[in-house]
C-alpha positions as CSV (number, residue, x, y, z in Angstrom):
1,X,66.3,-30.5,76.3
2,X,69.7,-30.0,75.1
3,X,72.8,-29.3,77.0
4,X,73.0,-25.2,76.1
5,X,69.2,-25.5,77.5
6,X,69.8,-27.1,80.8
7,X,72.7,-24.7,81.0
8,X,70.9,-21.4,80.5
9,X,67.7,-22.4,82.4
10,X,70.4,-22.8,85.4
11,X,70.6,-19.2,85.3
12,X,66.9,-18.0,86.0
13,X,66.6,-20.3,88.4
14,X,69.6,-18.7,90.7
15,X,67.8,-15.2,89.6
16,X,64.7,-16.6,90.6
17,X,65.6,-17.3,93.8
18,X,67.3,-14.4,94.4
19,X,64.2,-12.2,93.3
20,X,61.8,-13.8,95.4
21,X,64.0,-13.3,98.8
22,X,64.8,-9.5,97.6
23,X,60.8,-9.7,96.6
24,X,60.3,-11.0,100.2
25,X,62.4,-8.6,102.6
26,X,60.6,-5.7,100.6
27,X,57.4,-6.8,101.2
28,X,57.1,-7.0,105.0
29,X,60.4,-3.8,105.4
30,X,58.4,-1.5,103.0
31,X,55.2,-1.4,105.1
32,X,56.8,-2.1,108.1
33,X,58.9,1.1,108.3
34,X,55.9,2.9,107.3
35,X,54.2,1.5,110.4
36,X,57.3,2.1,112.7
37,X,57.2,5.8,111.5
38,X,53.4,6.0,112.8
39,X,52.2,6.8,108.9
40,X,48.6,6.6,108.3
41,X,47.4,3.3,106.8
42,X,47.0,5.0,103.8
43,X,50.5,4.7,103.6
44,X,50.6,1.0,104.3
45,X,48.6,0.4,101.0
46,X,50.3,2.9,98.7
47,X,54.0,0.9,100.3
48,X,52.8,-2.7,99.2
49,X,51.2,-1.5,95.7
50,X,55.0,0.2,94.8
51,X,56.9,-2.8,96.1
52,X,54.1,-5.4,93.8
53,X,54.1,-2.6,90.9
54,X,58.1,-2.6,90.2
55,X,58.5,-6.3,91.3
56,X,55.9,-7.0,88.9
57,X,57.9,-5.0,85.9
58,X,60.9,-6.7,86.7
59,X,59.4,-10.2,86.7
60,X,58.0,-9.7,83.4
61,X,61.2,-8.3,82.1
62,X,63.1,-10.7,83.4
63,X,61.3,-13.6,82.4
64,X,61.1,-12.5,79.1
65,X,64.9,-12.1,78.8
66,X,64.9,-15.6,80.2
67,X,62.6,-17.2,77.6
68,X,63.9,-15.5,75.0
69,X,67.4,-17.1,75.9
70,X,65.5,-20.4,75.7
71,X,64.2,-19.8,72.8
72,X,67.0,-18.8,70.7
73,X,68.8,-22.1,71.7
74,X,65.9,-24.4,71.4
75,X,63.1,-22.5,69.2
76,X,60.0,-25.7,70.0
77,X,60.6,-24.5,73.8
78,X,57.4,-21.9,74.4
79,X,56.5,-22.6,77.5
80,X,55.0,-19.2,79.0
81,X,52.9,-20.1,82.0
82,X,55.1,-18.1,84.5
83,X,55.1,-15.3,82.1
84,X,51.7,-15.0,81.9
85,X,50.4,-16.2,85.6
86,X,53.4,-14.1,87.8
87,X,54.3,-10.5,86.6
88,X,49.9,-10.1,85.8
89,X,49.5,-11.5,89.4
90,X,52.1,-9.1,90.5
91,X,50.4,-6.6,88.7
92,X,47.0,-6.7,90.2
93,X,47.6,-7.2,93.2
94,X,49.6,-4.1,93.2
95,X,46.6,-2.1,91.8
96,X,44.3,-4.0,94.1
97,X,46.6,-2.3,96.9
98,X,47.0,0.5,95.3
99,X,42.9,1.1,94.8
100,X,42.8,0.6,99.0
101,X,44.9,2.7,100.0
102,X,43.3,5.5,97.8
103,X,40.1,4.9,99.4
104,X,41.7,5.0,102.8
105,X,43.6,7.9,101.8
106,X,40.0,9.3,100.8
107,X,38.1,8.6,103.8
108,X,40.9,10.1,106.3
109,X,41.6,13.3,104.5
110,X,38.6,14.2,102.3
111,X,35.5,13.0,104.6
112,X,37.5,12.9,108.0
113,X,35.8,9.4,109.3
114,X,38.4,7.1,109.9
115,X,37.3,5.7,113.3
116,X,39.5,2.8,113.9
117,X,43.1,3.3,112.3
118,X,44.6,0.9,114.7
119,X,42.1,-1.7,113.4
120,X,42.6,-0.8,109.8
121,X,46.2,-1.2,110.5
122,X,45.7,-4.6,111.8
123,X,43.4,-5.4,109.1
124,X,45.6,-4.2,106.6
125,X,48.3,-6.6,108.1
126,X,46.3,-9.5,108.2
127,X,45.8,-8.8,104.4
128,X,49.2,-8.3,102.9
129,X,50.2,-11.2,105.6
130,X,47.8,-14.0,104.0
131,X,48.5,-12.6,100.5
132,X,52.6,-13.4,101.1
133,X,51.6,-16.5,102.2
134,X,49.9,-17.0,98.9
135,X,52.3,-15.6,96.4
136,X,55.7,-16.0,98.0
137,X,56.4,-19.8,96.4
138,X,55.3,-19.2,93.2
139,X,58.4,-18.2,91.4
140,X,60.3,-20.9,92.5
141,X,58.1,-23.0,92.0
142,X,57.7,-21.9,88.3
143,X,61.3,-22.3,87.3
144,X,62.9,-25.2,90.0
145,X,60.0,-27.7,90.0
146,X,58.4,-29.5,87.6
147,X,55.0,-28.8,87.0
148,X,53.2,-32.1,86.2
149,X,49.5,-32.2,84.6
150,X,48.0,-34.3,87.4
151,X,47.4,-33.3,91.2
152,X,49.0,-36.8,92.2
153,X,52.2,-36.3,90.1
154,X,53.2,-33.7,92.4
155,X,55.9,-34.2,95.2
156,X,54.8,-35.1,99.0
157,X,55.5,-31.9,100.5
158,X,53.6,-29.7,97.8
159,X,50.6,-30.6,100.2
160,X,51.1,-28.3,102.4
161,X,52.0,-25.3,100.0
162,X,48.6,-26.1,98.8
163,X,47.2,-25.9,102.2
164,X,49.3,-22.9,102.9
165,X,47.9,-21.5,99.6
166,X,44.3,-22.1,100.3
167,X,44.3,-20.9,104.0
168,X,45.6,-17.6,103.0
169,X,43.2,-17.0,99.8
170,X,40.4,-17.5,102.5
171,X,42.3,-15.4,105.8
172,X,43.1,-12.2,103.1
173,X,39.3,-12.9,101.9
174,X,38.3,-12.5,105.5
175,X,40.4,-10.1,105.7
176,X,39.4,-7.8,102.7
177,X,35.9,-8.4,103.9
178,X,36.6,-6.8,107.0
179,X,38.7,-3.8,105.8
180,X,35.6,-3.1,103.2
181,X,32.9,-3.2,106.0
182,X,35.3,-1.3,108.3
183,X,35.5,1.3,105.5
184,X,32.0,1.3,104.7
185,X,30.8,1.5,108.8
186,X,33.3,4.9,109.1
187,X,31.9,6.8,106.3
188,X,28.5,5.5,107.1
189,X,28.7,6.8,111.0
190,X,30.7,10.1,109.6
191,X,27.9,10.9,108.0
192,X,24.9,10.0,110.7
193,X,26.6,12.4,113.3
194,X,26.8,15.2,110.5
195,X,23.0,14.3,109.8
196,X,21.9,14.8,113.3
């Protein structure tokens, strides 16, 4: 990589890391102000799904601008891993949230039945917890570290971002599985006591 390269990849880095702390503190100050203000959990949802949704445009954006950079100085460099994996990731989570807290929205106001909205709230919490804990490295970890082909090649402590990694894909699993049947149990009793 030439000099100009090494000098302008410099730059996204720093804007990386800067992006994932903003990134960050708007993940758990969105929500938790909604929570603070004793919103429904509706609002919880629709709260992470804006914060993912723009943080998602800007990533792509921003990475594009970044690449493009690269590319102009050094055309062979095409390396668009990040640009593919990160702002999509962003993306669908953001509808994934976004898709929850419609049905939330829809089983509070339209059918009445939410039974537990502390629980959902803590539900909800657990979720968007475990799914920080799974996206929070990844853009540094795009930009500042190597990414090497084989598992072994990787550095000592990238062991327990794995771990980390792993154990929140299966807690916001858990989680979602709960928030479904939770979901699924209020509409379901909602309508038993209207059938009686």
């Amino acid at each position: 990589m030439s000099a100009s390269v090494a000098h302008r990849a410099k730059v996204p880095e720093r804007l990386v890391l800067v992006y994932s702390a903003v990134f960050l503190i708007c993940l758990i100050v969105a929500p938790l102000l909604a929570n603070i203000r004793g919103w429904k959990p509706a609002a919880l949802f629709f709260a992470v799904a804006a914060v993912y949704g723009v943080f998602g445009a800007v990533s792509f954006a921003q990475i594009q601008i970044a690449l493009s950079q690269v590319r102009e100085a050094e055309p062979a460099y095409q390396d668009t891993y990040y640009v593919v994996s990160h702002g999509h990731f962003l993306w669908n989570i953001g509808i994934a949230m976004a898709v929850f807290g419609a049905i939330t929205w829809i089983i509070q106001t339209r059918f009445g039945a939410m039974l537990y909205p502390a629980l959902t709230k803590i539900l909800f919490w657990v979720l968007h917890v475990a799914l920080v804990g799974s996206t929070s490295f990844k853009g540094v970890l795009a930009f500042v570290l190597p990414k090497p082909r084989r598992y072994i090649d990787y550095p000592e402590f990238m062991e327990i971002y794995f771990l980390i990694n792993a154990w929140s894909g299966l807690v916001s699993q858990a989680a979602l599985v709960g928030l479904l049947c939770l979901l699924l149990w209020s509409v379901t009793a909602k309508w038993l006591a209207r059938s009686r």
